[in-house]
N, C-alpha and C positions, 0 to 999 in steps of 0.2 A: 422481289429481293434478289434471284438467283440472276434476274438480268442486269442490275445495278451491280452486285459484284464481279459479275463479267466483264463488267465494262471500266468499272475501275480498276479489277489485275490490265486490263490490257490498256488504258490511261497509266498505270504506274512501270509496266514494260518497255512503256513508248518513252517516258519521261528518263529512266535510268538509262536507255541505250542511247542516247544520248549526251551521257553524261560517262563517259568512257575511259578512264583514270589510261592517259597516252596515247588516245587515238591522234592519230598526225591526220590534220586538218588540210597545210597547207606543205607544200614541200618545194622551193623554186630555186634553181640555180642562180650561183651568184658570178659575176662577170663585173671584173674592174676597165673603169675607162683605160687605156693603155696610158697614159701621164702615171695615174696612179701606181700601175702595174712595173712602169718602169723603173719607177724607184723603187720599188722593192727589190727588182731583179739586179740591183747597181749592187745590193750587200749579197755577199756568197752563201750564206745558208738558205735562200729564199730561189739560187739557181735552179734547183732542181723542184721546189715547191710545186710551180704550176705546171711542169709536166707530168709531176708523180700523182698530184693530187685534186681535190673536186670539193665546193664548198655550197652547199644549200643553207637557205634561210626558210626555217621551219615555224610552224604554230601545230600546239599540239594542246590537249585537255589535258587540266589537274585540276582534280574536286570542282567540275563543273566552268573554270576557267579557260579561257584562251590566252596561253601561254608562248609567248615567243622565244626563238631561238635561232642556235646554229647545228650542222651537222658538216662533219669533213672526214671523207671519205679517197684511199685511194683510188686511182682511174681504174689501175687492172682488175679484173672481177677476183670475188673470191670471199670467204667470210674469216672477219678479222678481229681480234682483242678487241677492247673497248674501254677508253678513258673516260669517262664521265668528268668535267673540265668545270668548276665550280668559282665563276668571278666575286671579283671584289665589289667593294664603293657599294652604292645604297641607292636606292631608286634608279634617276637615270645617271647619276653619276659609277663609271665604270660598268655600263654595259656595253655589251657587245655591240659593235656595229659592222659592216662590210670589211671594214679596214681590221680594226682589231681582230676579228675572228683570223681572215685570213694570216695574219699576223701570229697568235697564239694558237688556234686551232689547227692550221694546216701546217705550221711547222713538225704539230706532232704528229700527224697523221701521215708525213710521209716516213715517220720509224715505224710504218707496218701497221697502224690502228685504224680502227674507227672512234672519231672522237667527234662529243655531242655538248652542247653548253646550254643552260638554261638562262634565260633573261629575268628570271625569278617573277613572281606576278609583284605586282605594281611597277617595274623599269620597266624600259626596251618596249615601252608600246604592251608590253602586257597588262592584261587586267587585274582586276584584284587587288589589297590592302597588301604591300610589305612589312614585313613584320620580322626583318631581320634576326634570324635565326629563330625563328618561332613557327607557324605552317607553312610559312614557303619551303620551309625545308621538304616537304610533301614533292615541291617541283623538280626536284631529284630524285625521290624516290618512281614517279611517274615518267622518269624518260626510262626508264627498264620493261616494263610493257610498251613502250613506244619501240625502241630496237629489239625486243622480242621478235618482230614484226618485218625485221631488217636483214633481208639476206646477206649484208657484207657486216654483222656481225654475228660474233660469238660471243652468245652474252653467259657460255662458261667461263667466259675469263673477262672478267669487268675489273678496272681498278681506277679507282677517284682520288681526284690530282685538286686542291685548293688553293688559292692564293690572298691572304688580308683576311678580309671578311668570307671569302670562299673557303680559306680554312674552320674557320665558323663553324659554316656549313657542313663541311666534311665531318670534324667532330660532332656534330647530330647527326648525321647521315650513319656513320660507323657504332653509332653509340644505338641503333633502333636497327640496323641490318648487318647480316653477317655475309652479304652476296658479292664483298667485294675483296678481292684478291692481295690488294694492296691501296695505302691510302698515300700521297704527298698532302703534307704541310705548309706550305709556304709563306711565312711572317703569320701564322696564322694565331690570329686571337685569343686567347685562353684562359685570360682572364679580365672579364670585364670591368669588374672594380676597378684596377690596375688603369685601364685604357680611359677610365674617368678621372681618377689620381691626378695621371700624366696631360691628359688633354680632356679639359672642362668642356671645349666646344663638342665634346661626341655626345656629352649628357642634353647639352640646351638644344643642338640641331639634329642630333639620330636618334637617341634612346628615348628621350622623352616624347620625339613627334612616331616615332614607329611601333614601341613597345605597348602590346595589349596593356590597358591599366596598369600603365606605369606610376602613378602618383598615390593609388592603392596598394600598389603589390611591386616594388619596386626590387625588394630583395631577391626575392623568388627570382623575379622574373633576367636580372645579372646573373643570376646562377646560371638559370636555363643556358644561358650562353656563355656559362666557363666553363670549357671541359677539366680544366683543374681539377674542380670542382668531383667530376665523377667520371674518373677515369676506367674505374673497376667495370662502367657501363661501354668503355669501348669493345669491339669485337675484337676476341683473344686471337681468332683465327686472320686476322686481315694485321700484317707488318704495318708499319707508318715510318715515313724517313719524313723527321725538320729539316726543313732549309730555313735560319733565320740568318740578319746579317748584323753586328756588333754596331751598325752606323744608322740602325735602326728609327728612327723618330715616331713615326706613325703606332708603329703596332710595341711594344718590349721587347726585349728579345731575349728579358727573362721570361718570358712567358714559356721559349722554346727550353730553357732551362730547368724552369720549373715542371713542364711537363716530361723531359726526359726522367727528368729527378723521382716523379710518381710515376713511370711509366716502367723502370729500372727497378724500382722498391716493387713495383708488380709483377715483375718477368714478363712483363707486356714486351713482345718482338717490336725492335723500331731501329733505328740511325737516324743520328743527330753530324748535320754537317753546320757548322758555324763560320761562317766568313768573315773574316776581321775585317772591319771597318765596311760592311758590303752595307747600302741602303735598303730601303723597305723593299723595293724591287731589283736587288743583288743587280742592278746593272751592272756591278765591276767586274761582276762575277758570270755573266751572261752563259759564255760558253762551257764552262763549266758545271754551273746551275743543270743545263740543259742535259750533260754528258750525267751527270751524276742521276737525274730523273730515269733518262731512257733504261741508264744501267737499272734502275730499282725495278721498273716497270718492267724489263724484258724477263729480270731476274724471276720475278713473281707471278707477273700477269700472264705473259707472254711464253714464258716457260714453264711455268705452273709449280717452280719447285717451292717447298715446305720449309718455312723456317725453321732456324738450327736448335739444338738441345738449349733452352734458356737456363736450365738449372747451373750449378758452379760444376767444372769438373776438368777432367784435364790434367796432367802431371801438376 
């Protein structure tokens, strides 16, 4: 008996360390054909990108998966903030590829970060069931033991940046962890009933094909993913800035509304920037979008300061 338990502690040792919540499996530099390369470098915010900056395509473990991604890192050594970058869309639609990361990852990574994305399991070649805003949220919590591990970050100053459905994200992520400095919003989702209201196709082709027993538990499981819903569950300690745009279609952008609205009634820290007429991805708003981020991110992450007295006060 005593050698059959021996042998299965050291069977269940073998089994668990390889099941390593962020081990980074694979880690390869990424290098655009120069056609591609050159059109980026024709727009001026992207001049300085590929001498400032460095972009790996990553696979790493969550709860036993092979989890795809990105990481973008400046060239010069050194250990640095850390945006954790949380996309949109749904399976493969709005996952990162070469082009996009480089695109949205590396622009932020040369204001001084290290920044990391996850392909969430089921897109981007990842494994595993999506389950849009439900355990893949796990695959964010799991890149923080992945750059643990990261000399060119400091993962004392982490702050998570969402976009559509990666705002989603973020509100589970900030509603289950207090480890993040600051959070962005971005057209982020809030309330799901609402996003079924406005557009019936998100119920016939995402919620219904992605959400655990949705035709059982259907209420519940919309909750789950409005943070309207339970906002009192986001972290007190981590500020939050919306960016929604009034030309919105895709996502509400009372959603950004209604959340400042219970975020305000809570003395929950946050900014609300509203772009008149800006679309679901503030293209009108690009440079601005972008100034307004880094300002929150440097404010917080970056500088570590403490948001201000929420109570009323003041002459």
């Amino acid at each position: 008996m005593k050698c059959l338990f021996k042998i299965a502690l050291i069977v269940f040792v073998v089994q668990t360390g390889f099941a390593q919540n962020g081990r980074l499996l694979h880690k390869d530099i990424v290098n655009l054909p120069d056609s591609i390369k050159q059109k980026f470098l024709e727009r001026n915010k992207f001049k300085t990108v590929f001498t400032s900056t460095k972009l790996f395509k990553i696979t790493y473990e969550s709860n036993g998966l092979k989890i795809n991604g990105y990481l973008s890192t400046p060239k010069e050594s050194g250990s640095y903030p850390v945006i954790i970058y949380n996309r949109g869309g749904n399976r493969d639609f709005g996952a990162f590829n070469d082009i996009g990361a480089t695109y949205v990852l590396r622009s932020m990574s040369q204001w001084g970060y290290t920044v990391i994305a996850s392909n969430y399991r089921g897109g981007g070649g990842s494994e595993g069931m999506e389950e849009f805003g439900g355990t893949d949220v796990n695959d964010i919590h799991n890149l923080i033991p992945l750059l643990d591990n990261l000399k060119e970050a400091d993962t004392s100053r982490i702050g998570i940046y969402g976009w559509s459905r990666g705002g989603l994200m973020t509100y589970r992520a900030i509603s289950e962890s207090c480890k993040f400095k600051a959070a962005i919003i971005g057209a982020g989702m809030a309330n799901s009933f609402r996003n079924i209201e406005e557009r019936p196709e998100m119920e016939k082709y995402v919620f219904s094909e992605l959400l655990p027993n949705y035709k059982t538990n259907k209420e519940a499981e919309l909750k789950k993913r409005s943070a309207i819903y339970w906002t009192d569950k986001l972290c007190k300690t981590t500020p939050i800035l919306l960016l929604h745009g009034s030309g919105d279609w895709r996502v509400s952008p009372k959603d950004a509304l209604d959340m400042a609205d219970s975020l305000y009634a809570k003395k929950h820290p946050f900014r609300l920037h509203f772009y008149e007429g800006g679309d679901h991805g503030l293209s009108e708003y690009d440079q601005e979008v972008n100034e307004n981020a880094k300002d929150f991110l440097d404010y917080y992450v970056k500088d570590l300061n403490t948001h201000p007295n929420m109570e009323p006060h003041g002459r």
